[in-house]
C-alpha positions as CSV (number, residue, x, y, z in Angstrom):
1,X,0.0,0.0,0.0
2,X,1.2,3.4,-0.7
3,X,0.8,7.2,0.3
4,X,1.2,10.6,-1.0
5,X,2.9,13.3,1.1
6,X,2.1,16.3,-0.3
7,X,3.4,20.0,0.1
8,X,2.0,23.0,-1.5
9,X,3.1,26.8,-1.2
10,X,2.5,27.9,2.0
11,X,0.9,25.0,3.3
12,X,1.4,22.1,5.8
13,X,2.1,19.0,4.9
14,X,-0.6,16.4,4.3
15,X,-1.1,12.4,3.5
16,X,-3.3,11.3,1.7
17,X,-3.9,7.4,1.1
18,X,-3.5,5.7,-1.9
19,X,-6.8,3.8,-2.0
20,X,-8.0,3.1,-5.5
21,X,-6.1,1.4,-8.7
22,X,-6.5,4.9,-10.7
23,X,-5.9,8.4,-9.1
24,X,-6.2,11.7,-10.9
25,X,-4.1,14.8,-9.8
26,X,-4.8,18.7,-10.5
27,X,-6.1,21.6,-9.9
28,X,-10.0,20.5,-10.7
29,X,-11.5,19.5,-7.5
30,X,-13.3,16.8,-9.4
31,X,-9.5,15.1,-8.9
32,X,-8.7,12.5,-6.8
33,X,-5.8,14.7,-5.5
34,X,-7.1,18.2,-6.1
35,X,-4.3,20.5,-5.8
36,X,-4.8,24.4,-4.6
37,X,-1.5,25.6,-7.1
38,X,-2.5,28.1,-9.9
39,X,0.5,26.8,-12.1
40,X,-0.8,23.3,-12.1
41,X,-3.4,22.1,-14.8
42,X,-7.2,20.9,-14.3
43,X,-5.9,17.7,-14.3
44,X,-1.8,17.2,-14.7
45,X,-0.9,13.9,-13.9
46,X,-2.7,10.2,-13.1
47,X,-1.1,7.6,-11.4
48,X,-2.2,4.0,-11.9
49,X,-1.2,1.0,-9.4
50,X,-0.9,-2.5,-11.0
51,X,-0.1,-5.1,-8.7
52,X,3.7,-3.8,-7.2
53,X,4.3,-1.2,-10.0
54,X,3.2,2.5,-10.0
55,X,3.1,4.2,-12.8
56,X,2.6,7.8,-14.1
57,X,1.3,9.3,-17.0
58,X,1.4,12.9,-17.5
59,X,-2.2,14.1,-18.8
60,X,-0.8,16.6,-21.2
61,X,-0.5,19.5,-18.3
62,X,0.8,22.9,-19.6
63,X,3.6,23.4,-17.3
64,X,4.9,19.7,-17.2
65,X,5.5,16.8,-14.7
66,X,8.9,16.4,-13.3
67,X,10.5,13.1,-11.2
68,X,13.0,13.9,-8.9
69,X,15.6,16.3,-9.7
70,X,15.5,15.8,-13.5
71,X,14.9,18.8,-15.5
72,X,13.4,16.4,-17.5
73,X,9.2,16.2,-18.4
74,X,7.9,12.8,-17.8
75,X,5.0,11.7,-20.2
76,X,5.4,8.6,-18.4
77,X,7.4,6.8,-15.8
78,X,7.3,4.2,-13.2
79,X,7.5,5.7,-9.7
80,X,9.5,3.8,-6.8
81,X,8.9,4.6,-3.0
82,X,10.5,7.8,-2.0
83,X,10.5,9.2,-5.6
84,X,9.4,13.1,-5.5
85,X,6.8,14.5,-8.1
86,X,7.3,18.2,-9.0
87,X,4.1,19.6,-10.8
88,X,4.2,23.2,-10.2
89,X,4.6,24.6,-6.9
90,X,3.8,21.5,-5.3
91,X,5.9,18.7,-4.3
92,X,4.5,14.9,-3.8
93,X,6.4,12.1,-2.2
94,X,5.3,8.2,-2.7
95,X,6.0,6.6,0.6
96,X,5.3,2.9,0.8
97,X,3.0,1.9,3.8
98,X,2.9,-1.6,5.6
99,X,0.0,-3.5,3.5
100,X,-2.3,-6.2,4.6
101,X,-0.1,-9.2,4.0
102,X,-1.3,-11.9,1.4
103,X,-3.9,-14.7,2.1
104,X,-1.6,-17.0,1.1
105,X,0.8,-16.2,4.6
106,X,-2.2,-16.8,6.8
107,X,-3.0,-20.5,5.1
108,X,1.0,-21.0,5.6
109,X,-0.5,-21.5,8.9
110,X,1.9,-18.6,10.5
111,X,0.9,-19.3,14.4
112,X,-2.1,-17.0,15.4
113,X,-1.2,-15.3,18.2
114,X,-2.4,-15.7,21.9
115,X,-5.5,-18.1,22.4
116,X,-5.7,-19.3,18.8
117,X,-1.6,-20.3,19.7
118,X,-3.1,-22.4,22.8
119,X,-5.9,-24.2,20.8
120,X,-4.1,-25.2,18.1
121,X,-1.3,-26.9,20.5
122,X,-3.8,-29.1,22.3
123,X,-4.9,-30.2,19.3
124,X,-1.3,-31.4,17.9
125,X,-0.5,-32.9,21.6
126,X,-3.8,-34.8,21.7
127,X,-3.3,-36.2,18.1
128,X,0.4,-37.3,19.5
129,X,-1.0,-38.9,22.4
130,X,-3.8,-40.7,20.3
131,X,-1.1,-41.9,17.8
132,X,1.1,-43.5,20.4
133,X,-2.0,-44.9,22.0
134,X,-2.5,-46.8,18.9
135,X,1.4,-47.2,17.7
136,X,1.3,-49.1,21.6
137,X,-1.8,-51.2,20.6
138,X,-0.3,-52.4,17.0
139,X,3.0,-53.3,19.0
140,X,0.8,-55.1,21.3
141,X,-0.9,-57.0,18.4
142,X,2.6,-57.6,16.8
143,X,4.2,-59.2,19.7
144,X,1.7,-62.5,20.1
145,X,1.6,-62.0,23.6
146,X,-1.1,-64.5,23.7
147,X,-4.3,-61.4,23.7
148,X,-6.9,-62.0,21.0
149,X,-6.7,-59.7,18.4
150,X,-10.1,-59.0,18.5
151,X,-10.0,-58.0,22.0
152,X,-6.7,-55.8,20.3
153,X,-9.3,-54.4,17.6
154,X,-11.9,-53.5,20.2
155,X,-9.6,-51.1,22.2
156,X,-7.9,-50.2,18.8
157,X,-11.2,-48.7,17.4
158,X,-12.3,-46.3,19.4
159,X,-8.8,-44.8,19.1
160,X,-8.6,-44.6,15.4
161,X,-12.0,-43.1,15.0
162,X,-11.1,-40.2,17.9
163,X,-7.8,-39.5,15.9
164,X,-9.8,-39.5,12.5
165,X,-12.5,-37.2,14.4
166,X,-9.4,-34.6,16.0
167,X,-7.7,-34.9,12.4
168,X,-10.8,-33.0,11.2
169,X,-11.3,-30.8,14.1
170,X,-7.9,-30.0,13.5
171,X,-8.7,-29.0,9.8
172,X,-11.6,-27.4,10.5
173,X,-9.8,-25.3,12.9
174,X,-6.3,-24.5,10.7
175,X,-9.3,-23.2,7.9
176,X,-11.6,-20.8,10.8
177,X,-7.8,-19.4,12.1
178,X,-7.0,-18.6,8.3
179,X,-10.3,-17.2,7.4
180,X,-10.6,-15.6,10.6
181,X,-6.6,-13.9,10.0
182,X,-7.9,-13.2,6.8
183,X,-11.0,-11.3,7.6
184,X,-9.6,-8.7,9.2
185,X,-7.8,-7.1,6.2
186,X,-10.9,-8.0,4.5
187,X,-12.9,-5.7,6.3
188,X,-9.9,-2.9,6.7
189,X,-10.6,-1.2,4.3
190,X,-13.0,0.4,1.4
191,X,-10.8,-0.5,-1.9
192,X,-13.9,-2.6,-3.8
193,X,-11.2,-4.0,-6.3
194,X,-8.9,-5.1,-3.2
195,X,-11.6,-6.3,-1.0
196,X,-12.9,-8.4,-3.9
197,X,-9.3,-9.6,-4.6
198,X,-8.8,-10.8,-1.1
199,X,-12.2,-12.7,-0.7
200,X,-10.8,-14.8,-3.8
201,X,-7.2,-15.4,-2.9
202,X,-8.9,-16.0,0.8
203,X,-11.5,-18.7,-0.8
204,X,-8.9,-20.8,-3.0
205,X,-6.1,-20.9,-0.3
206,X,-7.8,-21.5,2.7
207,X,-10.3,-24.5,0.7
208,X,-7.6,-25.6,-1.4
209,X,-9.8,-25.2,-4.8
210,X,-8.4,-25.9,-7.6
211,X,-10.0,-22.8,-9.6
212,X,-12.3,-20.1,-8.0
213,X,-14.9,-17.1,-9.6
214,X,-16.2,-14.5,-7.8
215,X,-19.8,-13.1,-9.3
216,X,-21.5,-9.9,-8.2
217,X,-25.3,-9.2,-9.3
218,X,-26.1,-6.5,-11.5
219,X,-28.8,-4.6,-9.4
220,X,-31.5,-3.8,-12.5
221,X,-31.1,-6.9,-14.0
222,X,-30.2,-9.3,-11.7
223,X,-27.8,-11.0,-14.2
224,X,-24.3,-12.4,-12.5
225,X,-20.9,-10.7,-13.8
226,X,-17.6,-12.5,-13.3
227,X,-15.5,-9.8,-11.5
228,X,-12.6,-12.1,-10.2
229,X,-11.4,-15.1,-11.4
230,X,-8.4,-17.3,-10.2
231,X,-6.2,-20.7,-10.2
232,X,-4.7,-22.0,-7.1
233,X,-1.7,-20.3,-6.4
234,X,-3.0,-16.9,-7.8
235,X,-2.9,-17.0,-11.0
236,X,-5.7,-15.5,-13.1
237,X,-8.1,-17.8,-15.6
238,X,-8.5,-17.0,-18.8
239,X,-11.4,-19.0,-19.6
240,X,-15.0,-18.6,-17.9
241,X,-15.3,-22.6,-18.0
242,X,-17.7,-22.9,-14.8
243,X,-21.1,-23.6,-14.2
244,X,-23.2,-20.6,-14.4
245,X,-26.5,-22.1,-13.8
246,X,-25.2,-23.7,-10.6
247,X,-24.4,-19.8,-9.7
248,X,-27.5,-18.4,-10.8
249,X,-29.2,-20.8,-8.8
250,X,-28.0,-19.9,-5.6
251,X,-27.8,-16.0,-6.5
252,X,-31.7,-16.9,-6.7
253,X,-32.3,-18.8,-3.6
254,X,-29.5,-17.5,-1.4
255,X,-28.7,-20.8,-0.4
256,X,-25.2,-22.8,-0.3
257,X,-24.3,-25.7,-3.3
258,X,-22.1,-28.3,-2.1
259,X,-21.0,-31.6,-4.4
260,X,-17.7,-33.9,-3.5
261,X,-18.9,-35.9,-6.9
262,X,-20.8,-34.0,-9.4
263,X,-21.1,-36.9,-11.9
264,X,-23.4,-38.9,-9.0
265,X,-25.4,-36.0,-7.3
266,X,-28.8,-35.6,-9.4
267,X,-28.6,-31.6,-9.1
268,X,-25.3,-31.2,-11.0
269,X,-24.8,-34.4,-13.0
270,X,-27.7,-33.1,-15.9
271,X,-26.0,-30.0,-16.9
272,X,-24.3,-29.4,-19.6
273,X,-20.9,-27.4,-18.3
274,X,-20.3,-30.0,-15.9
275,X,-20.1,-31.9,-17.8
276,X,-18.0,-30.2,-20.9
277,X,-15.4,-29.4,-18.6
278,X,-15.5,-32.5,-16.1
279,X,-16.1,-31.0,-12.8
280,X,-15.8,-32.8,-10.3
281,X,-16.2,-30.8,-6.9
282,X,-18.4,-27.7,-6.5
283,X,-18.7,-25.4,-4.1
284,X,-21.0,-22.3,-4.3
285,X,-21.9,-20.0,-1.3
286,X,-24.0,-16.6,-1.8
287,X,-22.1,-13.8,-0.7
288,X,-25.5,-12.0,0.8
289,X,-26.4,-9.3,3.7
290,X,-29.9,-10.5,5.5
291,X,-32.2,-11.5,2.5
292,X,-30.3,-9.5,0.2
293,X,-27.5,-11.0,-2.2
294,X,-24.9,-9.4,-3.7
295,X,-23.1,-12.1,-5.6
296,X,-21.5,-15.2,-5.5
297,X,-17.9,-17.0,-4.5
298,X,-18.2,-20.2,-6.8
299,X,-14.5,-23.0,-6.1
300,X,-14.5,-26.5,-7.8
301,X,-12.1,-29.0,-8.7
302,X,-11.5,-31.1,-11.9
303,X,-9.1,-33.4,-10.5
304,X,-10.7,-35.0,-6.7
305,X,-13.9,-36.3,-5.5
306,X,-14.7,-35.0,-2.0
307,X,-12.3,-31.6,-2.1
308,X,-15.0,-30.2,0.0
309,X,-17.9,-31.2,2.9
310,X,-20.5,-30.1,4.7
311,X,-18.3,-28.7,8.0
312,X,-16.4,-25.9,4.9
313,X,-19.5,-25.5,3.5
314,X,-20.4,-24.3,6.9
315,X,-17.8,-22.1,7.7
316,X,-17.4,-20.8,4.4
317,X,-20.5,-19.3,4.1
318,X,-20.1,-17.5,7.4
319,X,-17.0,-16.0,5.8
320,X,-18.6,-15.4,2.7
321,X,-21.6,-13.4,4.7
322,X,-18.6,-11.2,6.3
323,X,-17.2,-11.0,3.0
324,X,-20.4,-9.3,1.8
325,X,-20.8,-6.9,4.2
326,X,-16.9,-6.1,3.3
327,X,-18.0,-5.7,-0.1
328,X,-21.1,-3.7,0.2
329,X,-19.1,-0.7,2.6
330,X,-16.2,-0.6,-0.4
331,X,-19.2,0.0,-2.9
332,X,-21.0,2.6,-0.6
333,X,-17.8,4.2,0.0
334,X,-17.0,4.2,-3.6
335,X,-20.7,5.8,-4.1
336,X,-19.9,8.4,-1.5
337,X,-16.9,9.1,-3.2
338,X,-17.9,9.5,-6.6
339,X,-21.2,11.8,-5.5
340,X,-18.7,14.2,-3.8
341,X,-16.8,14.4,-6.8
342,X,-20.1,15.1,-8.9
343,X,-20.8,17.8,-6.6
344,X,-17.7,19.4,-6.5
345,X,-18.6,19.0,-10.1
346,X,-21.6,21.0,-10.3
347,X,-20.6,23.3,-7.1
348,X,-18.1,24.8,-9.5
349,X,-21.2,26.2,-11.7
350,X,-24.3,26.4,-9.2
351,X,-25.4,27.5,-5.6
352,X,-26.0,25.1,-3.2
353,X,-29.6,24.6,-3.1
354,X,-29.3,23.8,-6.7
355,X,-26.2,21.2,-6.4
356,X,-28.9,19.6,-3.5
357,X,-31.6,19.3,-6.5
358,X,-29.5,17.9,-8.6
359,X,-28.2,15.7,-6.4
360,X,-31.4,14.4,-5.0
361,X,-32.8,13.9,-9.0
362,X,-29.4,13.0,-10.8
363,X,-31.2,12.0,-13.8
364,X,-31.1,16.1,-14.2
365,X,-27.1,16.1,-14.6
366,X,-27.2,13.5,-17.5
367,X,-25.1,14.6,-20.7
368,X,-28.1,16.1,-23.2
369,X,-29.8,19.2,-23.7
370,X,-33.2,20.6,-23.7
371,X,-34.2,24.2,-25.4
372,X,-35.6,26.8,-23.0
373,X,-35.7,30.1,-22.1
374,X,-32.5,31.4,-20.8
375,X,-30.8,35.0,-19.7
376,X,-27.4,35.0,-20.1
377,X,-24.8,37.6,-18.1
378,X,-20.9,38.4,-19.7
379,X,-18.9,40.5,-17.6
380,X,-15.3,41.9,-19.0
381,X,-12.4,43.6,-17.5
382,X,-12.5,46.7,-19.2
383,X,-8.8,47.4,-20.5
384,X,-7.6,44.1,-19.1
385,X,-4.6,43.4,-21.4
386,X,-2.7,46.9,-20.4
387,X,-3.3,46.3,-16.8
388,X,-1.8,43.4,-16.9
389,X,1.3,44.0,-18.3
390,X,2.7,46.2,-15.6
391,X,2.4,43.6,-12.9
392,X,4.1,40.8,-11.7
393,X,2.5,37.5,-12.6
394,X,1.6,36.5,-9.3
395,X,-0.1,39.8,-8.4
396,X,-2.1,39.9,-11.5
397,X,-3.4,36.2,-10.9
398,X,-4.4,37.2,-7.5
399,X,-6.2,40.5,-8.6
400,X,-7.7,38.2,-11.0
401,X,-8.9,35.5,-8.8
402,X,-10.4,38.3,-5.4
403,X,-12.4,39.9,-8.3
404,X,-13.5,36.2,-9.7
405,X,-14.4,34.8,-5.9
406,X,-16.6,38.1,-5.1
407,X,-18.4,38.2,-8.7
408,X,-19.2,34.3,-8.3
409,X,-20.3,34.9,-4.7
410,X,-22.8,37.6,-6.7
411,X,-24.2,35.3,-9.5
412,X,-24.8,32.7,-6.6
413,X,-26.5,34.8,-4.5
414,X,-29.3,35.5,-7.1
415,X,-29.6,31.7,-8.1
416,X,-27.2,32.3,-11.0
417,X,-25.2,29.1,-12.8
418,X,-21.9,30.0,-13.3
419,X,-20.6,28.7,-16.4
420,X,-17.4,29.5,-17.1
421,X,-14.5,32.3,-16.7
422,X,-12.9,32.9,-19.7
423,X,-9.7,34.9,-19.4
424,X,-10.7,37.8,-17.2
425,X,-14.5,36.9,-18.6
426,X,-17.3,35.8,-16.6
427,X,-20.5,34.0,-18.3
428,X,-23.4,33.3,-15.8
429,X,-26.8,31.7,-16.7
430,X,-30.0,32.6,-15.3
431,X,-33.0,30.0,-15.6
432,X,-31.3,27.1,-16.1
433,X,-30.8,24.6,-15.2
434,X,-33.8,25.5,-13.5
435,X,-36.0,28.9,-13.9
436,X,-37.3,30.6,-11.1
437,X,-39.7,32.8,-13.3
438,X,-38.2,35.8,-12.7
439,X,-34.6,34.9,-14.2
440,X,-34.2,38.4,-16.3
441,X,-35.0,40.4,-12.9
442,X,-32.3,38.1,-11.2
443,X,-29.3,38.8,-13.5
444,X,-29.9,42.3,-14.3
445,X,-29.6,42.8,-10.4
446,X,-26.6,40.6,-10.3
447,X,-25.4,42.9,-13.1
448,X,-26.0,46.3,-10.7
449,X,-24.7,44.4,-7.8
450,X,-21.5,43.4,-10.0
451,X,-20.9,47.0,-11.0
452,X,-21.4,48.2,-7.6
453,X,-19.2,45.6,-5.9
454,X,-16.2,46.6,-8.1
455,X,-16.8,50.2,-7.2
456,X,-16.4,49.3,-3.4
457,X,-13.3,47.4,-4.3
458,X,-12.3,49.7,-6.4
459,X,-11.8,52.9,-3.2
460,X,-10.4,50.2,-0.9
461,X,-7.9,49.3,-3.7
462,X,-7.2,53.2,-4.0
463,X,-6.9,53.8,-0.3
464,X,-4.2,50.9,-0.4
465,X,-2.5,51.7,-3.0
466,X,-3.2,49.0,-5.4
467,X,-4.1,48.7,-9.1
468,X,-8.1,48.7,-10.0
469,X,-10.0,48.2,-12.4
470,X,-13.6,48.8,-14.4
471,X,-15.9,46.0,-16.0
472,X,-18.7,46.2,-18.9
473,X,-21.7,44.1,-18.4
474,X,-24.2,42.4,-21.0
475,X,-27.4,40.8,-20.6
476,X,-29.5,38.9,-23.1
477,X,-32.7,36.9,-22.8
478,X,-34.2,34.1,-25.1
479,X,-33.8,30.5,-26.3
480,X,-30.9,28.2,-26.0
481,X,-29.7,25.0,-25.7
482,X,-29.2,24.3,-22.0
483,X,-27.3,21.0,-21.4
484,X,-24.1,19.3,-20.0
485,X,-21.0,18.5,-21.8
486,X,-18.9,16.0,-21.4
487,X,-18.9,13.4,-18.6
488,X,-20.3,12.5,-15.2
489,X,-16.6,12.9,-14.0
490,X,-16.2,15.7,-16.0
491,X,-19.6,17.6,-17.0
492,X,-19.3,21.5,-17.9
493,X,-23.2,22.8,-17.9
494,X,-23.3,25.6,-21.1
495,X,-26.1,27.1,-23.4
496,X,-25.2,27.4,-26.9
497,X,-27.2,29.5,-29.2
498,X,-27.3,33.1,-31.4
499,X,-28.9,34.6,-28.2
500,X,-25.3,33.8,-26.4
501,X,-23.2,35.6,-28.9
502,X,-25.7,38.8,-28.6
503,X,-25.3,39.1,-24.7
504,X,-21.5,38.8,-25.6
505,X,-21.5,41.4,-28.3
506,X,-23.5,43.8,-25.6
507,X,-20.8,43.1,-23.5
508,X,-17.8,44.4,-25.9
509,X,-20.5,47.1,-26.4
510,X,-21.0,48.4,-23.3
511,X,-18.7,51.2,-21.1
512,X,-16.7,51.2,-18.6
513,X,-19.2,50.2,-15.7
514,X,-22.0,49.9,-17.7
515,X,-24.8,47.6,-17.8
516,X,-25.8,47.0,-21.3
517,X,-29.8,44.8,-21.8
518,X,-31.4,43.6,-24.8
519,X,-35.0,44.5,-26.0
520,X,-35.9,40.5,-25.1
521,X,-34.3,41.3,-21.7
522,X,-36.1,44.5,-20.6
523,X,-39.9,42.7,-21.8
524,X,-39.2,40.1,-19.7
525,X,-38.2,42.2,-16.6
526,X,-41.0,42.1,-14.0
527,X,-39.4,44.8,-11.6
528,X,-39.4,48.7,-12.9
529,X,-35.7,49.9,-13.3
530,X,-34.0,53.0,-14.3
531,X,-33.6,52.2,-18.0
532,X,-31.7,54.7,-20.5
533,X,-32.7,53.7,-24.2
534,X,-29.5,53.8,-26.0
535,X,-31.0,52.9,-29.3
536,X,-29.6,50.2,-32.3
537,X,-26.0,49.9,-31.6
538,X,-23.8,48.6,-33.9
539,X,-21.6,45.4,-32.4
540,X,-18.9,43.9,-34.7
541,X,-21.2,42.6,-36.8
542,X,-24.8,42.8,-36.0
543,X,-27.1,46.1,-35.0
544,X,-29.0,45.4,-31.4
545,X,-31.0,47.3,-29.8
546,X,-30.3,48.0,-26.4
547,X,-31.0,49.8,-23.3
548,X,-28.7,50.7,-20.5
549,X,-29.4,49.7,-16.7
550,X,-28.9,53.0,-14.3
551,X,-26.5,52.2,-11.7
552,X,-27.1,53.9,-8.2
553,X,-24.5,55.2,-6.4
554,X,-23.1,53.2,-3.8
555,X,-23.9,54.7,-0.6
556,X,-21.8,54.6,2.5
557,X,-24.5,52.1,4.7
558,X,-24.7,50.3,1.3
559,X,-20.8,48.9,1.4
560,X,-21.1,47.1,4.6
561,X,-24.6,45.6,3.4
562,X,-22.6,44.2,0.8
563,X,-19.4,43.0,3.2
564,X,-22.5,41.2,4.9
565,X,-24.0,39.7,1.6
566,X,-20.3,38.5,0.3
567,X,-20.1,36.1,3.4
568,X,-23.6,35.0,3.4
569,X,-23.8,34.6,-0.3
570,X,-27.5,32.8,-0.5
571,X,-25.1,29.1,-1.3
């Protein structure tokens, strides 16, 4: 098992676990690893774990991926414990961690420590005893010391059925220590692909199977799906040469399948892959939780009658019943895990009570789109380009990203989606994904709030002696195609339409500090505003008609009304 350390600018160190075969690292908190470091990309670098090798692949980041002290990029490269990633301002250390050690140690029969130690003693002195109990009677017999050997036979007996009945014991209690050693690493953790990896390797080991397939249930359709399949000693099968109706059956009933002769038992001997690939043994335990099951753990043989009996039948599907309950955390925790990531998805883009909606009615975050009525906000640095270049980099990126935080803070606050910054840009939606009915009112407010936020900014930036700034605003209202792109791990919520490029042309349009609507905009405005009708103006290359919004002055009892509203932004 492994772990990152991880050190960002100005920031303690953390661990984070390495608990799934895939991890994604950058900047987007939809990562794995999400990374607070402007210089690194949305997502720089994956790291894949295949049995004892991890590997790196560089995911085509701007400002590169670099191992160690090389000056070198990496696209890819297999990473050792102790190596040190360099993405950006961050450094990340793989450290190697002490793992669960494999099933196959515990069926070594390593001693089990304390009472399981004691146990298993008695049982190997009591077989000793019995065995020179009986080694005494044979010499007996041998040495014609004039006793019948029936009378021999009669004391003999008893003897050699209580070793043959400790022999077992003894079995049955080498295959509970293993199983019980190997449920606790089972149930250590919330890896699915592990956890279903060590129910195997536990099954085959401990039962001495010659092949073994583990089957989970598909939850619509009920149908079985190989997830794991194995040979004794590990290795993986290539061929699905088992009896599925025998698993079906008991993902049906829930109940255990047990043959030691599959040729002579009337439920196996009639079907058709028993017989094709001459099985012989069968063992198949449901791995279920209550009523419920989840799957299956199916072990046979192709070589030896009687491989398995009723007392592992037994205990196995006790194990296998832990085993599920193992199984279904990992897959809650992987549930959990992927919802957060879809709301940090969607938190990027909406308010809170809207990620809750969504979240609640998923079906309503599905790639698609649908054509409605939308209003759609662009905001632009006014003059951007010059103010830049007089400032250090790192200044201008965090002028950039205050005046982002407090504009998003805005467009949330009046139930905006924010869909995307686009160099020192800002395009919000209002009425979509849902509509509130009074969408146009809501974004030409955020627009006045906007203007009048950067005016407060503005004096305090004055007062400190920092650089400021003015923005233009644009507002159009109309239909669009509202819909996600992309995927569920990575799903960018847009509108696309000619109405989009008009708000954007009002936007290049419009002054510094002014607020520029549409016609559609201002007949679907419920409230009455200050409006100044600035006629057709002529964009790049269209004429639209367009009336200005009349800011008021921000008043001195009005700035810490809108301190108050920036913390509490309605999310």
């Amino acid at each position: 098992m492994y772990k990152f350390i991880i050190k960002e600018k100005g920031k303690e160190l953390r661990d984070v676990p390495v608990e799934k075969s895939r991890l994604n690292i950058g900047r987007d908190t939809s990562n794995d690893i999400a990374l607070e470091d402007d210089s690194v990309s949305a997502c720089h670098f994956s790291v894949y774990i295949k049995r004892d090798k991890v590997l790196l692949k560089d995911e085509d980041s701007l400002n590169g991926t670099f191992v160690g002290n090389s000056r070198d990029r990496v696209k890819t490269a297999e990473l050792k414990a102790g190596d040190i990633i360099r993405v950006g301002h961050t450094l990340i250390k793989l450290v190697q961690v002490p793992d669960a050690p494999p099933v196959q140690e515990f069926v070594r029969r390593q001693p089990p420590r304390e009472a399981h130690t004691i146990v298993a003693s008695n049982i190997r002195l009591m077989e000793k005893e019995l065995d020179s109990v009986e080694a005494r009677l044979g010499a007996l017999r041998a040495s014609g010391a004039g006793i019948p050997a029936g009378e021999i036979d009669s004391l003999s007996d008893p003897f050699v059925s209580a070793r043959n009945k400790l022999s077992e014991v003894g079995k049955s209690y080498d295959r509970l220590s293993a199983l019980y050693e190997a449920s606790k690493y089972i149930i250590s953790g919330f890896d699915l692909e592990q956890r279903l990896n060590l129910v195997m390797d536990a099954a085959i080991d401990v039962l001495q199977a010659e092949r073994g397939f583990l089957m989970l249930k598909n939850d619509q359709s009920d149908e079985l799906k190989v997830v794991v399949k194995r040979k004794i000693g590990g290795e993986e099968l290539d061929e699905l040469s088992l009896s599925m109706s025998v698993a079906a059956e008991v993902a049906r009933t829930g109940e255990s399948r047990l043959t030691s002769n599959a040729a002579k038992d009337p439920f196996f001997r009639d079907r058709g892959s028993i017989i094709m690939h001459k099985i012989v043994s069968i063992m198949c335990v449901p791995l279920k939780i209550e009523e419920r099951v989840l799957g299956v753990i199916y072990l046979d043989n192709r070589i030896s009658e009687g491989v398995f009996d009723e007392s592992d039948k037994e205990l196995f599907s006790a194990f296998a019943s832990l085993s599920a309950i193992a199984i279904e955390n990992a897959r809650l925790f992987q549930k959990l895990q992927y919802e957060e990531k879809i709301r940090a998805t969607m938190s990027r883009n909406l308010p809170t009570g809207v990620v809750e909606m969504l979240m609640k009615n998923p079906e309503d975050w599905k790639p698609g789109g649908t054509l409605q009525k939308v209003t759609v906000l662009f905001s632009d640095i006014r003059g951007f380009t010059r103010l830049s270049a007089g400032m250090p980099p790192d200044t201008t990126m965090a002028m950039l990203n205050e005046y982002f935080d407090e504009m998003s803070k805005i467009i949330f606050a009046h139930q905006g989606t924010l869909d995307k910054f686009m160099g020192d840009g800002i395009m919000a939606i209002f009425g979509a994904p849902f509509s509130y009915g009074d969408d146009a009112d809501r974004a030409v407010q955020a627009a006045v709030d906007m203007i009048q936020r950067v005016q407060i900014l503005k004096e305090r930036a004055r007062e400190t002696g920092k650089q400021s700034f003015d923005i233009g605003i644009g507002v159009n209202t109309g239909a669009a195609i509202a819909g996600n792109v992309g995927t569920l791990e990575r799903m960018d919520y847009t509108v696309i339409g000619d109405m989009v490029n008009t708000a954007f042309r009002l936007t290049s349009a419009a002054g510094r500090n002014q607020i520029l609507i549409s016609k559609e905009t201002k007949s679907n405005l419920q409230a009455v505003l200050d409006l100044n009708d600035m006629g057709r103006i002529k964009t790049k290359d269209v004429v639209v008609e367009a009336y200005e919004v009349i800011v008021p002055p921000v008043q001195d009892g009005q700035v810490a009304l809108h301190d108050e509203t920036m913390r509490e932004p309605g999310r």
